[in-house]
C-alpha positions in Angstrom: 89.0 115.6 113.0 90.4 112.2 112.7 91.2 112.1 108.9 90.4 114.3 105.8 89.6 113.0 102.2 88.9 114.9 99.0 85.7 115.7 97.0 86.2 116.9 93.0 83.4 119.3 93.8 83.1 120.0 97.9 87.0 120.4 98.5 88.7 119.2 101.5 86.2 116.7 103.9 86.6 116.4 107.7 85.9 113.1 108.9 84.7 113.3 112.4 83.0 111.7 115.1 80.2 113.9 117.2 80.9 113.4 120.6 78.3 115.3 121.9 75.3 117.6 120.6 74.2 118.0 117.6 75.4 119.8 113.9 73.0 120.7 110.6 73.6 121.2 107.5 74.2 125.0 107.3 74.9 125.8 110.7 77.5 128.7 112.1 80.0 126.5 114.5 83.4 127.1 116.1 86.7 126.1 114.5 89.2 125.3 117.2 92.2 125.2 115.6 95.9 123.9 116.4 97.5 126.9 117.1 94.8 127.7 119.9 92.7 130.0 117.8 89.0 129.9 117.3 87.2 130.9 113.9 83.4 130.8 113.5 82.6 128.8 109.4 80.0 127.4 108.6 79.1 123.9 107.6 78.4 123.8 104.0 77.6 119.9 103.8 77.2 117.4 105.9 77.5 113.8 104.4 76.7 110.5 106.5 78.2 106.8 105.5 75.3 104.4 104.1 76.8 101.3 102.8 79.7 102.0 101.2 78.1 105.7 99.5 78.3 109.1 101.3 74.9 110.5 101.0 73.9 114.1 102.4 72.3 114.5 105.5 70.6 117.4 107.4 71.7 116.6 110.9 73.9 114.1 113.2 73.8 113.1 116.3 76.7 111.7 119.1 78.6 109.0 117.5 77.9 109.4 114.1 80.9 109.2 111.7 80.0 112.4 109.2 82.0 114.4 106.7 81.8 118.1 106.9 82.7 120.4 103.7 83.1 124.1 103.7 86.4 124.7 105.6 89.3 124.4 103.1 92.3 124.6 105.8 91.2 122.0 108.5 93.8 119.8 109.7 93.5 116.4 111.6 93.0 117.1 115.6 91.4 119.9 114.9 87.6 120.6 116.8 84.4 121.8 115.6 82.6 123.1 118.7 79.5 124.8 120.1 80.1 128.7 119.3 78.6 130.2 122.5 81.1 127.4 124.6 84.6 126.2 122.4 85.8 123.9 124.1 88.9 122.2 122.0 89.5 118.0 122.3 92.8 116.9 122.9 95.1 117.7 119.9 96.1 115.0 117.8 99.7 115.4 116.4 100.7 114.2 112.7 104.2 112.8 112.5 106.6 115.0 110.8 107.8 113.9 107.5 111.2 111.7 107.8 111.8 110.9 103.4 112.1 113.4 100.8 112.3 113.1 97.2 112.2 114.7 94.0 109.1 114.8 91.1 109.7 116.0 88.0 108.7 115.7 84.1 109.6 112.6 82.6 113.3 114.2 80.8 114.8 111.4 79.2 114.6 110.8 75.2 112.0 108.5 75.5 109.0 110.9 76.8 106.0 111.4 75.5 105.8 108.1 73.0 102.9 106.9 74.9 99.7 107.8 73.2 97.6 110.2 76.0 100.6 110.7 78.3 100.6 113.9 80.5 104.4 115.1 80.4 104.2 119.1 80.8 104.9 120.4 84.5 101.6 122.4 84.7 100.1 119.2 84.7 102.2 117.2 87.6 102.4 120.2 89.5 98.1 120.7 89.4 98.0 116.8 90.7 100.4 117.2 93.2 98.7 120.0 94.7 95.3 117.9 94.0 97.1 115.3 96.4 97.7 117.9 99.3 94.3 118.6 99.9 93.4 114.9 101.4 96.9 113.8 102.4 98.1 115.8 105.2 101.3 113.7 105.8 102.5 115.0 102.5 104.6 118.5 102.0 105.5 119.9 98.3 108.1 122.1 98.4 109.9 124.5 95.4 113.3 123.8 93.9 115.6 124.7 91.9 114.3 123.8 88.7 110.9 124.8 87.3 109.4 121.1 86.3 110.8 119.4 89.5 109.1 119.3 93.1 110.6 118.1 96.3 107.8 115.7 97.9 108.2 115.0 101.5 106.5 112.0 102.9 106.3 109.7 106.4 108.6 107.0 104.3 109.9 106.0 100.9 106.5 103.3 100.5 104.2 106.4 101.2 106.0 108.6 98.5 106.1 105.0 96.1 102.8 105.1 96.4 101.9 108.6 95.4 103.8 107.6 92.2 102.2 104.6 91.3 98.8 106.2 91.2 100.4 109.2 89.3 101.6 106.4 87.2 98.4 104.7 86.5 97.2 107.6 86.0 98.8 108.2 82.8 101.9 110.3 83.8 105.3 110.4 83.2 108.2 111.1 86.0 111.6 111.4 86.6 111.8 110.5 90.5 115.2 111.6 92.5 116.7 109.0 95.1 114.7 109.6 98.5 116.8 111.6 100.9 116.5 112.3 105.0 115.0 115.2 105.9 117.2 116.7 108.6 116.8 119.6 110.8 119.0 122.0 113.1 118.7 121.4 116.5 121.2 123.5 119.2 123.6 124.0 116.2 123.9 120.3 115.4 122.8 118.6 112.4 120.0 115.9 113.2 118.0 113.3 111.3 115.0 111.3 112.6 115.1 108.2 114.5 112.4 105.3 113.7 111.2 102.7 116.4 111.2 99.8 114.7 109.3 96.8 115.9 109.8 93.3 114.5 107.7 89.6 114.7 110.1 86.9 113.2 110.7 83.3 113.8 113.6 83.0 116.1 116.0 80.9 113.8 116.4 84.4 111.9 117.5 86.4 115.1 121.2 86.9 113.5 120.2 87.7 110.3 118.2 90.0 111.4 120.4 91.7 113.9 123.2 91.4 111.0 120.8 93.8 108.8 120.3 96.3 111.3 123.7 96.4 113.2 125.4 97.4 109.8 122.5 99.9 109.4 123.6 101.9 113.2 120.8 100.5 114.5 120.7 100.2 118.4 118.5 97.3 120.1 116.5 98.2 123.1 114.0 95.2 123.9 114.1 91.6 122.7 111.4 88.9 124.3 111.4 85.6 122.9 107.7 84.2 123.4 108.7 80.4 123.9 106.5 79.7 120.6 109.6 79.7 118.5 108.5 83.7 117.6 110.4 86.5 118.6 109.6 90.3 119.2 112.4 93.1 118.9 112.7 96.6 119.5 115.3 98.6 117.3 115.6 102.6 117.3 117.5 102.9 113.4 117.7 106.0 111.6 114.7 106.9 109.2 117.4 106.5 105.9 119.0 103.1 107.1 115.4 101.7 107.0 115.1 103.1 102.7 115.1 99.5 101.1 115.4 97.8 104.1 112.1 96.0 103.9 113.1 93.9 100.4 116.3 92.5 102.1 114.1 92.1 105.9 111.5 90.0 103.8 114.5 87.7 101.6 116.0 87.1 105.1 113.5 86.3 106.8 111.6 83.8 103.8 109.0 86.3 103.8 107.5 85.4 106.9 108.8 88.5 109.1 106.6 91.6 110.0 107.7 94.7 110.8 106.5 98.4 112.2 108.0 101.6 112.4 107.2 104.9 114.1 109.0 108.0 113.9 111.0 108.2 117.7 112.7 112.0 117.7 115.6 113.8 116.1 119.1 112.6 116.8 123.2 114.0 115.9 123.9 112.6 112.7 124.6 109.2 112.4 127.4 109.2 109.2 127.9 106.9 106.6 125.8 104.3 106.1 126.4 100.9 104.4 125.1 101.4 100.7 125.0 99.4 97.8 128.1 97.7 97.0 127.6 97.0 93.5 127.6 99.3 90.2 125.6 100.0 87.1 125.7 99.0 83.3 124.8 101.7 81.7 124.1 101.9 78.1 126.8 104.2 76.0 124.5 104.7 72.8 121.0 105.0 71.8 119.3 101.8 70.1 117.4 98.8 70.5 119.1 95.7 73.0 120.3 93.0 71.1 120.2 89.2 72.4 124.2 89.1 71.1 125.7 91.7 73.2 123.8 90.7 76.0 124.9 87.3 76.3 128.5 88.7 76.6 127.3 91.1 78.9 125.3 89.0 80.8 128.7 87.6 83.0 129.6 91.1 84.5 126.2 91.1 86.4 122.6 90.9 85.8 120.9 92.6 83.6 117.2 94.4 84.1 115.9 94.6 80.0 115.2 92.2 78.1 116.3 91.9 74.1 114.1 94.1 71.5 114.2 96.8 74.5 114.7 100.5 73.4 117.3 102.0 75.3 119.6 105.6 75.5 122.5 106.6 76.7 122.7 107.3 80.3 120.2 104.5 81.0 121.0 101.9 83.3 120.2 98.4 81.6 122.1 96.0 84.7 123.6 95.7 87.6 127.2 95.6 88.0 129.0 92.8 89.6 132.0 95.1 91.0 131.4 98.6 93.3 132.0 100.9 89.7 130.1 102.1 86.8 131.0 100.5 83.8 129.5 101.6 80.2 128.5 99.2 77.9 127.5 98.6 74.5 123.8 96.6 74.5 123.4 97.5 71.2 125.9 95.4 69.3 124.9 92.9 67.1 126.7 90.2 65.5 128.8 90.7 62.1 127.1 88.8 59.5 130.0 87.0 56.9 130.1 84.2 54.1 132.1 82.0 56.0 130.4 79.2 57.7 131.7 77.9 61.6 130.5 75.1 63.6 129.4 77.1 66.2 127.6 79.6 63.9 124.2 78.4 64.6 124.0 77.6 68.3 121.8 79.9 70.1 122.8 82.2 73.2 121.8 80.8 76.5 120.1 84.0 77.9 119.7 84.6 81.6 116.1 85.9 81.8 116.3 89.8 83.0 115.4 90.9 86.7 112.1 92.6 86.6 112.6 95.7 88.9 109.2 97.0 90.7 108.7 100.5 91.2 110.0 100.3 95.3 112.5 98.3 94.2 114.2 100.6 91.3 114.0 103.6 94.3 115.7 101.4 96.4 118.0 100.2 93.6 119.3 104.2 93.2 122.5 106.0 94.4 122.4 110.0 94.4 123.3 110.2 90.8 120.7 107.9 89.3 117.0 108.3 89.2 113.6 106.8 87.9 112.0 107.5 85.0 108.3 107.0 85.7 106.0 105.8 83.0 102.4 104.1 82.2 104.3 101.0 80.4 108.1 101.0 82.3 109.7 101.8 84.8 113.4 102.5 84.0 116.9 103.4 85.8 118.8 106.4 84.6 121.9 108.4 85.4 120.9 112.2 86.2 123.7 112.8 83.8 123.1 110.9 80.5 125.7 112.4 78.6 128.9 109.8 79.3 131.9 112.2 78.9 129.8 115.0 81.4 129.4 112.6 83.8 133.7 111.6 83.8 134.3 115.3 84.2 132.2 115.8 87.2 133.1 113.0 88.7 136.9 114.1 88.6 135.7 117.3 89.9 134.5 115.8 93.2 137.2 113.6 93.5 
């Protein structure tokens, strides 16, 4: 098995190749499976490429590319084999998952107002298990809570993607930060290591080592090809690399290309460099006004644009110093009798930065999230409640 897809009505699908022999539709074969086991199932359907349509077929032949239906728990490297000889292929390996996060019902005050939305958990949790069934580099685990799921994925633009579909697909989400997924090995704490691989034009070399040497990243190869291109080898920890590609791609004018593979498990790394700036977050339910805004506007930039209905606890900007401040986006200007010069000039508005799904998962700290939506994506605090937030915070300090 080389890959698996989904069928609404057949289940799982192995994609295969037939190497040698010959399978039918309805035949009794041997299931060689990863843990060295063999299991005799029958093939249910058999389905054969024609143009860009998978049509049912009664037999295949060596090196035909068929789908097989009927075995629910087939994994990728798996063999289907002659029953009176198994004999397994090589085993392929899938890479263990390196990025976790969490996916939950939409929880903020805002849920629910568009018209067909699917908000309840029965719902998320039948599409993420839906998901499992043709993506095998995805795990859903339990928590805490009963509407929220941790998702575990090969990286955070694997997991962004599951949420963008979920997204077009008319639900709504509060997504956690994406967290390492770390593992005990001879007592130790460990996280995984990615090789990364990099193409860039050599006038970016220190830029580019600047970005990784502040993420612990070590260098192993660099070969400069005499065409004004260079090639780099890095081994950097799987979270240093979580919203690395944005700032790669500004360094490098968008002409850099990059590759990573998971490398093994290494001691903990510590702290790594995060964002250095705060959040504005809102104090009070309402709708953004252009006049508080324009005062606002010169403690940092600002991600909504007037007219937009915000609530406390959302995040509407981006603070220019390294602490949360709360605002007021909701002010609006006192209207009087008394005329000034300066009454009628208009605020000069700095248009708002328009944040992309990978970019608002990138743009979180552990106490922030994502609310997930068919019309917006928005920042949060976990916490929306201002005063709740101040007393845990002097709890942990």
């Amino acid at each position: 098995m080389t890959n698996l897809d989904a069928s609404p009505f057949l289940g799982r699908l192995a994609l295969c190749r037939v190497r040698q022999g010959e399978i039918r539709k309805g035949q009794t074969v041997a299931w060689c499976r990863s843990d060295g086991s063999v299991e005799r199932v029958r093939i249910s359907e058999l389905l054969m490429t024609d143009g860009l349509e998978r049509k049912s077929a009664e037999r295949a032949g060596p090196g035909d590319i068929i789908a097989v239906a009927g075995i629910p728990e087939i994994m990728i490297g798996e063999t289907l084999a002659d029953p009176d000889n198994p004999v397994p292929l090589p085993l392929i390996r899938v890479d263990e998952p390196a990025i976790s996060m969490t996916i939950g019902t939409n929880t903020s005050p805002l849920a629910g107002r568009t018209k067909g939305a699917k908000v309840t958990a029965r719902l998320v949790k039948d599409r993420l298990d839906r998901e499992l069934v043709g993506n095998v580099s995805l795990r859903v685990l339990p928590t805490e809570r009963p509407d929220t799921w941790e998702v575990q994925g090969r990286g955070e633009l694997a997991l962004a993607i599951l949420v963008e579909q979920m997204r077009r697909e008319g639900y709504e989400l509060t997504v956690g930060k994406p967290q390492v997924v770390t593992r005990e090995v001879d007592g130790r704490t460990c996280e995984p290591v990615e090789r990364l691989t990099i193409d860039a034009p050599e006038e970016y070399l220190g830029a580019i080592t600047q970005l990784l040497a502040s993420r612990k990243g070590r260098m192993e190869h660099l070969v400069n090809h005499g065409t004004g291109w260079i090639r780099m080898e890095w081994l950097v920890p799987a979270r240093a690399l979580i919203g690395f590609r944005t700032e790669f791609l500004t360094e490098t004018r968008g002409t850099g290309i990059l590759h990573h593979v998971f490398e093994s498990y290494e001691p903990w790394f510590g702290d790594l460099r995060t964002r250095p700036t705060g959040s504005l977050v809102a104090d009070r339910t309402g709708t953004a006004t252009s006049y508080a805004m324009f005062n606002l506007q010169e403690r940092g930039s600002l991600f909504v644009e007037p007219g937009t209905e915000v609530y406390e606890g959302m995040i509407v900007g981006e603070n220019s110093r390294s602490d949360d401040m709360d605002v007021n986006i909701t002010k609006e200007k006192k209207l009087t009798n008394v005329r000034a010069s300066t009454a009628e000039e208009l605020e000069r508005l700095v248009p708002p930065r328009r944040l992309s799904l990978e970019q608002a998962l990138e743009f979180c700290r552990e106490d922030e999230c994502v609310e997930v939506t068919s019309g917006a994506v928005r920042l949060r605090k976990v916490v929306l409640d201002a005063a709740q937030r101040g007393r845990l915070a002097r709890r942990r300090g």
